[in-house]
C-alpha positions in Angstrom: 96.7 114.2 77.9 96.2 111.2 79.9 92.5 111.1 80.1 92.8 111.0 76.3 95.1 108.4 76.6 92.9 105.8 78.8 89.9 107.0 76.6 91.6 106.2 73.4 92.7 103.0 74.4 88.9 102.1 75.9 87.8 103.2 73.1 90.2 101.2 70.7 89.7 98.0 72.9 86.0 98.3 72.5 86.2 98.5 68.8 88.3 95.1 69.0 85.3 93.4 70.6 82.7 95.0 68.9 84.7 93.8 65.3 86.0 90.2 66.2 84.6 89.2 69.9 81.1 87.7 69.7 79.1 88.5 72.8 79.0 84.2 73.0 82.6 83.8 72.8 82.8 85.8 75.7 81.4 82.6 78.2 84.6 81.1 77.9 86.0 84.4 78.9 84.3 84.8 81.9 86.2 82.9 85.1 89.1 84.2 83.9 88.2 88.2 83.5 86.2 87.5 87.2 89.5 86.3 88.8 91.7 89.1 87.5 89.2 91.9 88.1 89.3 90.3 91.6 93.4 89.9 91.7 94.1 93.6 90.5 91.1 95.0 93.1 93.4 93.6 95.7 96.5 95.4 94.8 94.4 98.6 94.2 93.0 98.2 98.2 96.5 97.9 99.0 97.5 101.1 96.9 94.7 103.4 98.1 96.0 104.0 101.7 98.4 106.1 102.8 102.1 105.2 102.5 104.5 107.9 104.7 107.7 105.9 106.4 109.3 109.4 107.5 108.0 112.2 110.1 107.6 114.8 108.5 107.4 117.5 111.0 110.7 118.7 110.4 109.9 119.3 106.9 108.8 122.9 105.4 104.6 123.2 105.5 104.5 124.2 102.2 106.8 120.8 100.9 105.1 119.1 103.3 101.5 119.9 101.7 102.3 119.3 98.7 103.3 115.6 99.7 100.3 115.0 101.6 98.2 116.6 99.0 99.9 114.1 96.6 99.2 111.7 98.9 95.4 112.4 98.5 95.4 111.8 94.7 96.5 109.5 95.0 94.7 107.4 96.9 91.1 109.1 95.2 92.7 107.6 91.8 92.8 104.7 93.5 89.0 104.8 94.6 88.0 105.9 91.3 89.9 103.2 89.5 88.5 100.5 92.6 85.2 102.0 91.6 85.4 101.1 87.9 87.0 97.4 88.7 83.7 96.9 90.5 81.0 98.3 88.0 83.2 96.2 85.4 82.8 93.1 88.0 79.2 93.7 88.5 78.5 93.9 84.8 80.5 90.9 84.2 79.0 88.8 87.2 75.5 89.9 85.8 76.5 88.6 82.1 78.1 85.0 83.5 74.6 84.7 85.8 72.3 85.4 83.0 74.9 83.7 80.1 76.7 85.6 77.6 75.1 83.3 74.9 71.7 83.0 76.0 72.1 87.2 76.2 73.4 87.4 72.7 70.1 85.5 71.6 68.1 87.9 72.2 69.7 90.5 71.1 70.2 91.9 67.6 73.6 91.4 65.8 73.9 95.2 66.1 73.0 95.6 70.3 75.1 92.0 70.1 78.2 93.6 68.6 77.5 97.2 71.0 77.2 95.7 74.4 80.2 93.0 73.3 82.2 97.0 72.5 81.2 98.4 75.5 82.7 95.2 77.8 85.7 96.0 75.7 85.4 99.6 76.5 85.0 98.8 80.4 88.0 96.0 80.1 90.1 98.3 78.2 89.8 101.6 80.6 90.8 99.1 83.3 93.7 97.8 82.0 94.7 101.1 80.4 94.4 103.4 84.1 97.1 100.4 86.1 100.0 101.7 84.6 98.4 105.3 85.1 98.3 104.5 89.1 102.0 102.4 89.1 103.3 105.9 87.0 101.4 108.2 90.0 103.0 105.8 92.8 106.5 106.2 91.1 106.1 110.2 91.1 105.5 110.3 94.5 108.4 108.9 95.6 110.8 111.0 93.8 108.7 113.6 95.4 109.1 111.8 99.1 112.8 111.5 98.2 113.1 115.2 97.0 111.3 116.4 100.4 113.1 113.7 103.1 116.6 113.6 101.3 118.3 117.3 101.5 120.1 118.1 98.7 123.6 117.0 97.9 123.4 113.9 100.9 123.6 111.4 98.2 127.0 112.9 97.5 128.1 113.0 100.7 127.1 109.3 102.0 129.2 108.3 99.0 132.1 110.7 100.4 132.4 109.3 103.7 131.8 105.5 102.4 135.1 105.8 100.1 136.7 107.3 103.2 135.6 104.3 105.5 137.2 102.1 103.0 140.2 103.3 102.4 140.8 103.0 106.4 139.4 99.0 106.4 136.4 99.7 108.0 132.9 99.0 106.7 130.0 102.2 106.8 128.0 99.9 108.8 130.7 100.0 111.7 131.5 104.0 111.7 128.2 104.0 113.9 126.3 106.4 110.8 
């Protein structure tokens, strides 16, 4: 479901510059696409490593895999995503070198209003798969927190904090 979802918005961007963005328009576009292709590549380097705070010896092998395993998808979205920021740039870098109006000159209206569609397209998957990585990130912490924090603890810590207070004394000073 997912993969349709970055296709169909990639593919419903595209349309949007095929239909109303000239391939000449697009030189105004330019710095600004280079420097946010650039800005998000950054975050995505940061993403792609590993991220475990906790050892994790203590924890069953077979919870244990699955965390790392998540781990590993991680950080090959990440790659793949990284990967597609950089054809993207490299297209885009290619079209500011050569000029997106001096390219739309010699092409046809039709190849003029398919290459403008497939920037769209490229644009478009790369905004659409961000939220795809955050959404990954954010199920692997619950995971992390399922596996590190045993069952019922959050109870508990809230237990014995109410019980610290009612005798004066703050949780930090109970020595926990």
């Amino acid at each position: 479901m997912t993969r349709f979802r970055l296709f169909l918005t990639a593919l419903a961007i595209g349309l949007l510059f095929a239909l109303a963005v000239p391939l000449s328009a697009l030189d105004r576009l330019l710095p600004s696409l280079l420097i946010a292709q650039a800005i998000v590549v950054a975050a995505l380097l940061l993403r792609a490593g590993p991220t475990l705070d906790a050892d994790l010896r203590g924890l069953d092998p077979v919870r244990r895999c699955r965390l790392t395993r998540r781990l590993v998808e991680r950080s090959q979205s990440c790659v793949r995503l990284i990967a597609l920021f950089c054809i993207t740039t490299a297209g885009l870098l290619v079209l500011t070198a050569a000029g997106a109006e001096r390219v739309a000159l010699l092409l046809s209206p039709g190849h003029e209003k398919m290459m403008a569609g497939l920037i769209g397209s490229a644009l478009g998957l790369c905004i659409a798969a961000v939220p795809e990585i955050a959404r990954r990130d954010l199920d692997l912490l619950r995971l992390q927190k399922r596996l590190i924090d045993p069952p019922g603890q959050p109870a508990a810590i809230r237990r014995d904090n109410v019980v610290l207070l009612r005798r004066g004394q703050p949780s930090g000073s109970a020595g926990l």
